[in-house]
LORO-394531 format. One record per residue: residue in three letters; z, x, y of N, C-alpha, C in turn. Coordinates in steps of 0.02 Angstrom, whole numbers, plus 32768, in hexadecimal, padded with zeros to 4 digits. Last residue first. Layout:
alaZXYZXYZXY/...
! end
This chain:
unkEEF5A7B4A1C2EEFCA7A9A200EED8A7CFA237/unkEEC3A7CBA14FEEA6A791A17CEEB7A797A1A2/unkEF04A83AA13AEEA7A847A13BEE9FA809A156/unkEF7FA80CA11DEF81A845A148EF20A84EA164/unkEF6CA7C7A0A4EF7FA79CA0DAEF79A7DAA109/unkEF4CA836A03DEF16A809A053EF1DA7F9A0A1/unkEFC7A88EA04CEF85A8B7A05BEF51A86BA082/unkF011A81AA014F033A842A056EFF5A858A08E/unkEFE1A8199F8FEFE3A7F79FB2EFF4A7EB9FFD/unkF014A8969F5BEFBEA87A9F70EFD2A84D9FAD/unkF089A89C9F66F077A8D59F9FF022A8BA9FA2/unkF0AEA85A9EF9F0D1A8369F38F0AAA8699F78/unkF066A8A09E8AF041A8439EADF06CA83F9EE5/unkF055A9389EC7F063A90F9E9AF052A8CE9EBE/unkEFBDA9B59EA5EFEBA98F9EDCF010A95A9EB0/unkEF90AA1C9E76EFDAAA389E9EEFE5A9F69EAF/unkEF1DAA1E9E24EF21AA089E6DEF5AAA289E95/unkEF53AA279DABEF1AAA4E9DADEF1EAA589E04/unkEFB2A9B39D97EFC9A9F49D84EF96AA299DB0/unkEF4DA94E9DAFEF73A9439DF6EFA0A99A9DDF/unkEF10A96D9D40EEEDA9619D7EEF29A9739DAB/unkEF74A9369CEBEF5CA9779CD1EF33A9909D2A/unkEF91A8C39CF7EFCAA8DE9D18EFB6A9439D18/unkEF28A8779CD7EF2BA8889D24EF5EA8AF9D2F/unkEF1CA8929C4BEEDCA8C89C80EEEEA8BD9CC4/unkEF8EA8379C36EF88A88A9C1AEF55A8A69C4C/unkEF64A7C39C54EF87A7E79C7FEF99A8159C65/unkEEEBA79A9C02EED8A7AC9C45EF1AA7DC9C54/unkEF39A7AD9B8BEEFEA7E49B81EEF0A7F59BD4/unkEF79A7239B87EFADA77F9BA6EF79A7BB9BA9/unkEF08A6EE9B8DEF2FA6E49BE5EF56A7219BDB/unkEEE0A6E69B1DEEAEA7089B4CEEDAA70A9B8E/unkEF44A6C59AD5EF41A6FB9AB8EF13A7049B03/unkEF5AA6319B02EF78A65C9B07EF7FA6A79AF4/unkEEDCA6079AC4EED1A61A9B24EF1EA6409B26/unkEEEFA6059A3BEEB3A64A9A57EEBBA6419ABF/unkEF45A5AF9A4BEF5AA5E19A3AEF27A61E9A45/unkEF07A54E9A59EF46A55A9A8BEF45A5949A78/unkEEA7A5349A06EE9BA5359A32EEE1A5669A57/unkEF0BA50B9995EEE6A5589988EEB9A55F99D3/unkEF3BA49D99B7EF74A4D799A0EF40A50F99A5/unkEEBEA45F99BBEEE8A46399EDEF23A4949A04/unkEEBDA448992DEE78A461995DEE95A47D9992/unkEF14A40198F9EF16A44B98E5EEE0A45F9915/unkEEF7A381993AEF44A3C1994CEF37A3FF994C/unkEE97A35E98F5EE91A36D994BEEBBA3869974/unkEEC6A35E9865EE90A3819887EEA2A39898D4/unkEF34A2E49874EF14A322986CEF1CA3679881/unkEEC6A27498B0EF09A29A98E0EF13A2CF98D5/unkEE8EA2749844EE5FA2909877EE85A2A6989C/unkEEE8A24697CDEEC6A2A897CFEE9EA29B9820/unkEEFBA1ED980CEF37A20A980AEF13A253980B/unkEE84A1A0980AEEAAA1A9984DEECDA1DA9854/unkEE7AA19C976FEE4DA1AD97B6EE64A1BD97E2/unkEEE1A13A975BEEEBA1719732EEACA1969763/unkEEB1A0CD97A3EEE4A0E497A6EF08A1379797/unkEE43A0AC9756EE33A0C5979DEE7AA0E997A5/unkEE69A08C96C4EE40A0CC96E9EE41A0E0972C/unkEEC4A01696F9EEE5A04796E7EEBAA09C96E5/unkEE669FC69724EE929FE4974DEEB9A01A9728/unkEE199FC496ADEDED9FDD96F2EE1C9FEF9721/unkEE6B9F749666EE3A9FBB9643EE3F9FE59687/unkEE609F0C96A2EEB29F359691EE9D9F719687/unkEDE29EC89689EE059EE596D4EE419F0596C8/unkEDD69EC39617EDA39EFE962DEDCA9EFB9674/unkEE2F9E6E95F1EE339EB795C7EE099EE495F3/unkEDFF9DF09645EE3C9E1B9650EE509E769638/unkED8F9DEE95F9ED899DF8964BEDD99E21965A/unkEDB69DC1956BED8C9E0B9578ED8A9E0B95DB/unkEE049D4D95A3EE189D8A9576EE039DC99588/unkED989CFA95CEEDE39D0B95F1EDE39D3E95DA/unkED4E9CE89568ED249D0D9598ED579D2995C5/unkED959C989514ED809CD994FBED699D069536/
! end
């Protein structure tokens, strides 16, 4: 008898944990999907204000970069 109920409560227990796992995987996708997606909304937000900057400046990135290496030397 004691077989029985040990087995029912361990089949029980894998099959909960199991069914667990699956929503936590989930979960930790959809967390991930919505992560990615606010740094990809803030990275074109950055290169909107730099191209707005470098508009404001006159200079473009191949002529910055020209300007910098030109100040170290």
């Amino acid at each position: 008898m004691f077989r029985v109920r040990a087995t029912s409560f361990l089949s029980g227990f894998a099959v909960a944990s199991a069914i667990a796992i699956y929503q936590l995987q989930k979960d930790v996708w959809g967390s991930h999907q919505i992560l990615a997606d606010e740094v990809e909304g803030y990275y074109s937000q950055l290169e909107k204000r730099i191209k707005q900057l470098e508009h404001l400046t006159g200079l473009s990135p191949s002529k910055d970069t020209h300007q910098v290496a030109g100040k170290d030397d």
